[in-house]
C-alpha positions in Angstrom: 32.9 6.5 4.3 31.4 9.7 6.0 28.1 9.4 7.0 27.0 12.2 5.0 28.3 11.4 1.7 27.0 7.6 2.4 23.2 9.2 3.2 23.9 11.2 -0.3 24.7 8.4 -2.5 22.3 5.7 -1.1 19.5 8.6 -1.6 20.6 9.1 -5.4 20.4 5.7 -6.2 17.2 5.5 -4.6 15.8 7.8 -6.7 16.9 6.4 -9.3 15.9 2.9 -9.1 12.9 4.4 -8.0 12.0 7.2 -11.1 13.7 4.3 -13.6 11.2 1.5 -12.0 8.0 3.7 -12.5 9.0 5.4 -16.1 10.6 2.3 -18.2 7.3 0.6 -18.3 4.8 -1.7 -16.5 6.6 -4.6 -16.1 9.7 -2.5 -14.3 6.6 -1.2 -12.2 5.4 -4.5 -11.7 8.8 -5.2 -10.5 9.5 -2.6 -8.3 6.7 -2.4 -6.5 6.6 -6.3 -5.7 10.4 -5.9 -4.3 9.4 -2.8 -2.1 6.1 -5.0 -0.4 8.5 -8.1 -0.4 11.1 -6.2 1.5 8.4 -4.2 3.4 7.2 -7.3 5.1 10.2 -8.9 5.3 11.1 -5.6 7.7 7.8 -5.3 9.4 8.0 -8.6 11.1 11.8 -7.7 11.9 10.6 -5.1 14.1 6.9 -6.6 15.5 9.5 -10.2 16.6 9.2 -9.4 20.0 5.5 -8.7 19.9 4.0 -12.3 18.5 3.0 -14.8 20.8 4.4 -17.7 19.0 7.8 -19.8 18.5 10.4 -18.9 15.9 9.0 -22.0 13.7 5.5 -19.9 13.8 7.1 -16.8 13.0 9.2 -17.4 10.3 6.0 -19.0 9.0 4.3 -15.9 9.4 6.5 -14.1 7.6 6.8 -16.4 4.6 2.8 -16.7 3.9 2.6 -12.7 4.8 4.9 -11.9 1.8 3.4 -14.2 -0.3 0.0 -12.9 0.5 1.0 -9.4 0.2 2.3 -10.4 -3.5 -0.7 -11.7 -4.7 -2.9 -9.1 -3.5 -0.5 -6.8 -5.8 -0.8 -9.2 -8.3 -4.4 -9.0 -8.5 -4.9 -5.2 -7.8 -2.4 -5.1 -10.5 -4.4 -7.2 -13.2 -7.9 -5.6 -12.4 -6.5 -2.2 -12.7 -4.6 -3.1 -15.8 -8.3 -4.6 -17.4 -6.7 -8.4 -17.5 -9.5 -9.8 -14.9 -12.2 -8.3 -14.3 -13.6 -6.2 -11.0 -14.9 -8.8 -8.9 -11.7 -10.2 -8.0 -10.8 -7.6 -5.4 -13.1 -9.8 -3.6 -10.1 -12.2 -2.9 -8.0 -9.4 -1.4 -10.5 -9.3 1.9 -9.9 -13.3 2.0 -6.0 -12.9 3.1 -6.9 -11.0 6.5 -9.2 -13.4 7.0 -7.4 -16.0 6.6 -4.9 -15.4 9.5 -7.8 -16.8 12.1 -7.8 -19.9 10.5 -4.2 -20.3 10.4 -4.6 -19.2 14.4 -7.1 -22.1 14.8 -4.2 -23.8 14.4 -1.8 -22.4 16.1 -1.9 -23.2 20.0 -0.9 -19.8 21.4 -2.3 -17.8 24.4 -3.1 -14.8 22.4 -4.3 -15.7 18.8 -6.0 -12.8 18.3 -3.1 -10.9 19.1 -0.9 -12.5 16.3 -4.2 -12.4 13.8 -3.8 -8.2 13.9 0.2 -8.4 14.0 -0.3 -10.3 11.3 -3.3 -8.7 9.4 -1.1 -5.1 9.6 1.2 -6.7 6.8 -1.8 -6.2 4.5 -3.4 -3.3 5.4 -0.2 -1.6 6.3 2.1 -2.6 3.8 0.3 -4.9 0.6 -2.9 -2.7 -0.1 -1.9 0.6 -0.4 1.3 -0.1 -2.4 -0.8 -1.9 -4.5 -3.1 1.1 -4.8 -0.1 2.4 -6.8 -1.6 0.0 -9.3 -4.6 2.8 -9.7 -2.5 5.4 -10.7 -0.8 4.3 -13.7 -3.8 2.6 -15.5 -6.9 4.1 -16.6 -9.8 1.9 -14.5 -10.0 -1.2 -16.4 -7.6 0.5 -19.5 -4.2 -1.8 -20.5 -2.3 1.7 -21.3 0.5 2.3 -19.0 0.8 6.1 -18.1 2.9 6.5 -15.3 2.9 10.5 -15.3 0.2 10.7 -11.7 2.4 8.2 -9.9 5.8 10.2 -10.7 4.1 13.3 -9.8 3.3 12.1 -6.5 6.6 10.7 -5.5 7.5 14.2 -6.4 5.3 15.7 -4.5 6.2 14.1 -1.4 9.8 14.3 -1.5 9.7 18.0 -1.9 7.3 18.1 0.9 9.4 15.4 3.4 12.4 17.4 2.4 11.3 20.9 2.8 9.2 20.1 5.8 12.3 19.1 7.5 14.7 21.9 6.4 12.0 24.4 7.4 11.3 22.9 10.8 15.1 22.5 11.4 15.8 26.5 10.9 12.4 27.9 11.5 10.7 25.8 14.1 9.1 26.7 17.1 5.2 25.5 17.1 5.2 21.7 17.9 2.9 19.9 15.1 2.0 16.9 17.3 4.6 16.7 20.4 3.4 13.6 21.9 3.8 11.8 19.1 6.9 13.1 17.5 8.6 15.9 19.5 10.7 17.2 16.1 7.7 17.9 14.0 6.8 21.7 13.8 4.1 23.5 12.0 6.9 25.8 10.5 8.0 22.9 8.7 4.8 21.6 7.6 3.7 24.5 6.0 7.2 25.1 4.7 6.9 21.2 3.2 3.0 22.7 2.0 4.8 25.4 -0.2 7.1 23.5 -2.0 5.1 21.0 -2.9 2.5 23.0 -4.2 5.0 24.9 -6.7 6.1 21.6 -7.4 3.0 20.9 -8.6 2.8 24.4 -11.0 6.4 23.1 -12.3 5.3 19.1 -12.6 2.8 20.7 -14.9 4.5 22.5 -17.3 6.8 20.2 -18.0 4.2 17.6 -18.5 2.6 20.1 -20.7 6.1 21.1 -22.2 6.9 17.1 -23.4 3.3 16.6 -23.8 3.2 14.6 -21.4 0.1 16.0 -20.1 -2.6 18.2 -21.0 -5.2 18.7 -17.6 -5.4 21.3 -15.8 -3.2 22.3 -13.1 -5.8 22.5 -10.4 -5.8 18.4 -10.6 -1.8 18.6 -9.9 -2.3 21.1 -7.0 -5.0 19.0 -5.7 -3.0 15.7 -5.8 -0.5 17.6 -3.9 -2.5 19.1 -1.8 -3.8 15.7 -0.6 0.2 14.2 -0.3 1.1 17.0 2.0 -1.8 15.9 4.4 -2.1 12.1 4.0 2.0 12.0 3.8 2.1 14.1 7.3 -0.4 11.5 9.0 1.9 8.4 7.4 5.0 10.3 8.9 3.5 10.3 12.2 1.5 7.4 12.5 5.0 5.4 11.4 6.4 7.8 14.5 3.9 6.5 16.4 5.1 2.7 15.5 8.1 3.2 16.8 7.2 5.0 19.8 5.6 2.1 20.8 8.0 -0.6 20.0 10.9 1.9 21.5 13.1 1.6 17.9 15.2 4.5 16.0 14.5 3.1 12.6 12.9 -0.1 10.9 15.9 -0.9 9.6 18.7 -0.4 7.7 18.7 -1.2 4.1 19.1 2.1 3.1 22.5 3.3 4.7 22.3 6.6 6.3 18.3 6.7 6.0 17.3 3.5 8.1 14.4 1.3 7.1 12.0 1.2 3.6 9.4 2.1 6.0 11.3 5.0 7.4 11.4 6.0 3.5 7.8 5.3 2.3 6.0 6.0 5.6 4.2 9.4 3.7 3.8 7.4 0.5 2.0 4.6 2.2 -0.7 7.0 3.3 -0.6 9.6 0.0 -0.6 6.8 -2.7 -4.1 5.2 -1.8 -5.4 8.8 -1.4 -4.4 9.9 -4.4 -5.2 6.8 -6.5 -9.0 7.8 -5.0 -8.9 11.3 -6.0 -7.5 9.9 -9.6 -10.4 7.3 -10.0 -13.0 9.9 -8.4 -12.6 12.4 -10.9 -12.3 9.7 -13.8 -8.9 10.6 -15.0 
């Protein structure tokens, strides 16, 4: 199959999975968001391998208690955002980092604290702010489902990632952050910055159009406003990942777009900013 026609396909099934999982309701949410951390890990400590001090017994270990740690933290961001426990549970969430040393107390390796931040990454990296996802389609402490911020922002940041890059590609001259990655221009960032932010004019009238919706537009704009920034930090700080561990892409379970991280690199940053700007202004 040419490449091309393979990178469009997997891409429209993507988006589809991905728009069906966050619409249909909040057990497809549930779902899908569990399967994305699940396979998130699973592709993190693919690429880290080389980098943990430890046996293969130890790091398929690592892996297994890292995905189930990163599925209850969703679980319990997920409940306490949804009104089924209450608040002071997202105490338990800072108990999994933590929990890594005493594993390492364990673990006779010359570098434990080495392996404790490999490991810790999983959940600060990956877990928490998928989870944070959770914020944006309940109301604080409300049981009603409303996935309408969440959709918006996946919006958001494709029109950015996609315009961003078409507008570097044909337009770019001014290097964004060389050393880093060398492809990145500003062209395309404010090229990405435009888009998004008529996206966010058109994600509210139709919103308004289906009622949907009734707040102003300013909230949209802002929401995108703040995934055109956070998602250009998660694109170069996953850039930076894989700088250091000298890879092309995380993986390749996406044909013709490499890893989930390659995918939700923007996202992993924009998602826990916006779910702050949704929960700061009480909407």
């Amino acid at each position: 199959m040419n490449e091309l026609v393979q990178r469009i396909i997997t891409g429209i099934l993507f988006v589809i999975i991905l728009i069906g999982g966050v619409i249909w309701n909040e057990y497809s949410f549930m779902l899908l968001f569990s399967l994305i951390i699940i396979l998130s890990i699973n592709e993190y400590y693919n690429i880290i391998q080389d980098k943990l001090n430890a046996g293969e017994d130890w790091k398929t270990l690592y892996k297994f208690l890292s995905t189930i740690f990163g599925t209850v933290v969703f679980a319990i961001i997920f409940l306490i955002s949804s009104g089924k426990i209450p608040l002071i549970y997202l105490t338990l969430v800072a108990a999994f980092p933590l929990c890594w040393f005493v594993i390492e107390m364990y673990h006779e390796s010359d570098s434990p604290f080495t392996n404790v931040c490999y490991n810790s990454m999983a959940l600060f990296y990956i877990a928490i702010p998928f989870s944070s996802a959770s914020f944006l389609v309940f109301k604080m402490g409300g049981d009603i489902y409303d996935f309408k911020y969440l959709l918006a922002i996946l919006f958001f940041a494709w029109a950015n990632d996609s315009w961003a890059y078409l507008t570097g590609r044909f337009f770019g001259k001014h290097k964004l952050f060389e050393r880093i990655s060398p492809n990145k221009t500003w062209e395309g960032f404010f090229g990405g910055a435009t888009v998004a932010l008529l996206f966010a004019f058109l994600v509210n009238f139709i919103y308004n159009y289906y009622n949907i919706s009734d707040i102003g537009v300013y909230h949209y704009l802002a929401m995108s406003a703040i995934t055109v920034v956070t998602s250009t930090y998660g694109d170069l700080a996953e850039s930076m990942i894989k700088r250091n561990l000298n890879i092309k892409d995380t993986g390749h379970v996406l044909p013709g777009h490499g890893g989930l991280l390659d995918r939700f690199d923007g996202l992993i940053f924009a998602i826990p900013a916006c779910s702050l700007y949704i929960i700061a202004t009480g909407l």
